[in-house]
N, C-alpha and C positions, 0 to 999 in steps of 0.2 A: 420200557421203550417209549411207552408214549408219552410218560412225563417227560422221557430227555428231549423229546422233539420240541413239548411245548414249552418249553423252560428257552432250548435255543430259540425258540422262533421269539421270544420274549427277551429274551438278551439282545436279537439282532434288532429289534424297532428301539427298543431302548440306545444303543451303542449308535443304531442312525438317526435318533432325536437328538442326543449329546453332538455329531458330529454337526449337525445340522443350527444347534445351537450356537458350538464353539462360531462356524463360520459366520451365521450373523453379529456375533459379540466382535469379532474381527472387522467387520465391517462398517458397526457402527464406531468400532474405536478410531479407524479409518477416517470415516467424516468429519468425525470430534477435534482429531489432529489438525485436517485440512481448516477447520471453522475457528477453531484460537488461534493458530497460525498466520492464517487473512486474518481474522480481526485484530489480532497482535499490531500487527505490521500497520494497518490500515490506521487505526487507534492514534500508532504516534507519526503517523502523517499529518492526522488531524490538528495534534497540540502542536506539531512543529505550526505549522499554518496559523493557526490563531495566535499566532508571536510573530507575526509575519510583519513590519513595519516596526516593531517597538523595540526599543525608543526610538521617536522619531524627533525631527530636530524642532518641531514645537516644544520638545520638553524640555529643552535647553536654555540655557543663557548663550543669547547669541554671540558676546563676546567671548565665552570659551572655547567656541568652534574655530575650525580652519575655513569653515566654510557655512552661511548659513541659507544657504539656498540649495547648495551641490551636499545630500547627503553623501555619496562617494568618496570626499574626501577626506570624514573623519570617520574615524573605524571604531566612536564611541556611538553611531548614527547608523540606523539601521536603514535602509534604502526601500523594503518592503517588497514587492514581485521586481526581480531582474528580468527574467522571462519565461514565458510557459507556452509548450506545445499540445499536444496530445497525447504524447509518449514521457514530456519531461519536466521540469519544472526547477527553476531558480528563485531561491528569494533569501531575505536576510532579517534576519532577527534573534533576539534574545531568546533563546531554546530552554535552557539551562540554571539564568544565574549565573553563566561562566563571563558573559562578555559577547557582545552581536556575532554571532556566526553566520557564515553563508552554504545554507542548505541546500545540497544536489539532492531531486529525484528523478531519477530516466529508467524508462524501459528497455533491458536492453534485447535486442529482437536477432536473432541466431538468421544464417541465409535462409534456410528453407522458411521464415516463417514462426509462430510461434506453436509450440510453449515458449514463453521470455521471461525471463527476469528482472524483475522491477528494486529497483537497489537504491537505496538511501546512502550519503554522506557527507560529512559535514566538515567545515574546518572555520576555525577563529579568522575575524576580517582582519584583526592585527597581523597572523600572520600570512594569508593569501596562501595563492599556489594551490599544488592539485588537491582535492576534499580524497579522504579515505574513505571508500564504503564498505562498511564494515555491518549493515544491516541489510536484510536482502528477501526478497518474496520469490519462491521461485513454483514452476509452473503457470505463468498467467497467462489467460486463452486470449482474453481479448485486447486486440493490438491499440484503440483507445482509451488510455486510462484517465483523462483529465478534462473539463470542461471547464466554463468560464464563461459567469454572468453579471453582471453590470447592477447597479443599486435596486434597479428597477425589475429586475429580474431577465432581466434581455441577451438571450446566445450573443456572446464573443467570439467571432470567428478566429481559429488558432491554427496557424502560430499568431500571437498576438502580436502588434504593431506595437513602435511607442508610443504614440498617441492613445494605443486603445489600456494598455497598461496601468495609467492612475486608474481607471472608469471600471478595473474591475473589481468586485466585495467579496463575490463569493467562488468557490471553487470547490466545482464536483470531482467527485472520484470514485471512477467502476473500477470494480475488482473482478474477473469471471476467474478462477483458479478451478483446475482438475486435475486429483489426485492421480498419479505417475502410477500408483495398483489400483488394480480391477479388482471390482468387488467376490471374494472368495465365497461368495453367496450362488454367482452365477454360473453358465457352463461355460469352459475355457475358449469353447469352439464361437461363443457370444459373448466376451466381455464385454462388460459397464464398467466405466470408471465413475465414480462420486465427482462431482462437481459440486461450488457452493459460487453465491453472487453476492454479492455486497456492496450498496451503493450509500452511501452520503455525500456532505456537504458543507464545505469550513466557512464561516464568515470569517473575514481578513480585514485589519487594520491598516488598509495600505494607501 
């Protein structure tokens, strides 16, 4: 009798170490997902960006253009930042090797506020009309995601102006995301959700 007691009482700390384990292995899997995911996304914002102006009509013969002043109007002629807010961002560049596309990112912000979805897409300047987005971050906490400083390092107040537009080089990007499950670690009556932050910053050929 008294080995079966201690045999159970040795099973039950065992059985609640393994449970206890399972759920922080749950939870770090949790964060892991949330941290490739933002960085995924964030990653090929950055390379879209640093394509941001190229080719630009310096690289041209200027009598093959339609135009050598108005990048606009040849769609071999990347124009470089169209425009950028805090929530969204236009520009046009060689992404791919496919031919200058014009790059949508905007946040897209639900009534109540966020979590929002910050969503990428693209389409060829030869053919215009609406971009597909077909890449997408979802749960972003923070309603600012974009910033925009000048050669010298100097805040760009956004939404950007024309004028302020050539004058910008580089461009920040916050990411605050938090993960949609609670950590299976804590008690239900107090969940945490994981959150991760990730900030950088693209020099732009614009």
């Amino acid at each position: 009798m008294l080995s079966m007691a201690i045999l159970s009482i040795v099973v039950g700390v065992i059985a609640e170490g393994l449970a206890s384990l399972q759920q922080r292995n749950a939870g770090e899997l949790n964060r892991v997902d949330l941290t490739q995911e933002t960085r995924q996304f964030q990653d090929q914002i950055l390379r879209d960006l640093r394509q941001a102006g190229f080719p630009s009509i310096a690289m041209f013969d200027p009598s093959t253009l339609a135009s050598s002043t108005n990048c606009a109007l040849d769609t071999n002629v990347a124009c470089g930042l169209v425009s950028i807010s805090s929530t969204s961002i236009q520009f046009e560049g060689d992404i791919d090797g496919s031919g200058v596309s014009e790059v949508y990112i905007q946040l897209v912000q639900p009534a109540g506020g966020c979590p929002c979805t910050l969503q990428r897409g693209t389409v060829l300047k030869s053919l215009g009309g609406t971009p597909a987005y077909y890449t997408e971050l979802n749960y972003v906490i923070n309603p600012n995601v974009f910033t925009a400083y000048d050669w010298q390092g100097n805040l760009i107040s956004l939404p950007a102006s024309a004028s302020d537009l050539p004058n910008i080089k580089n461009v920040g990007i916050s990411l605050y995301v938090q993960s949609p499950f609670p950590d299976p670690g804590r008690p239900s009556a107090t969940p945490f959700y994981p959150d991760i932050t990730m900030v950088s910053v693209a020099k732009i050929n614009n």
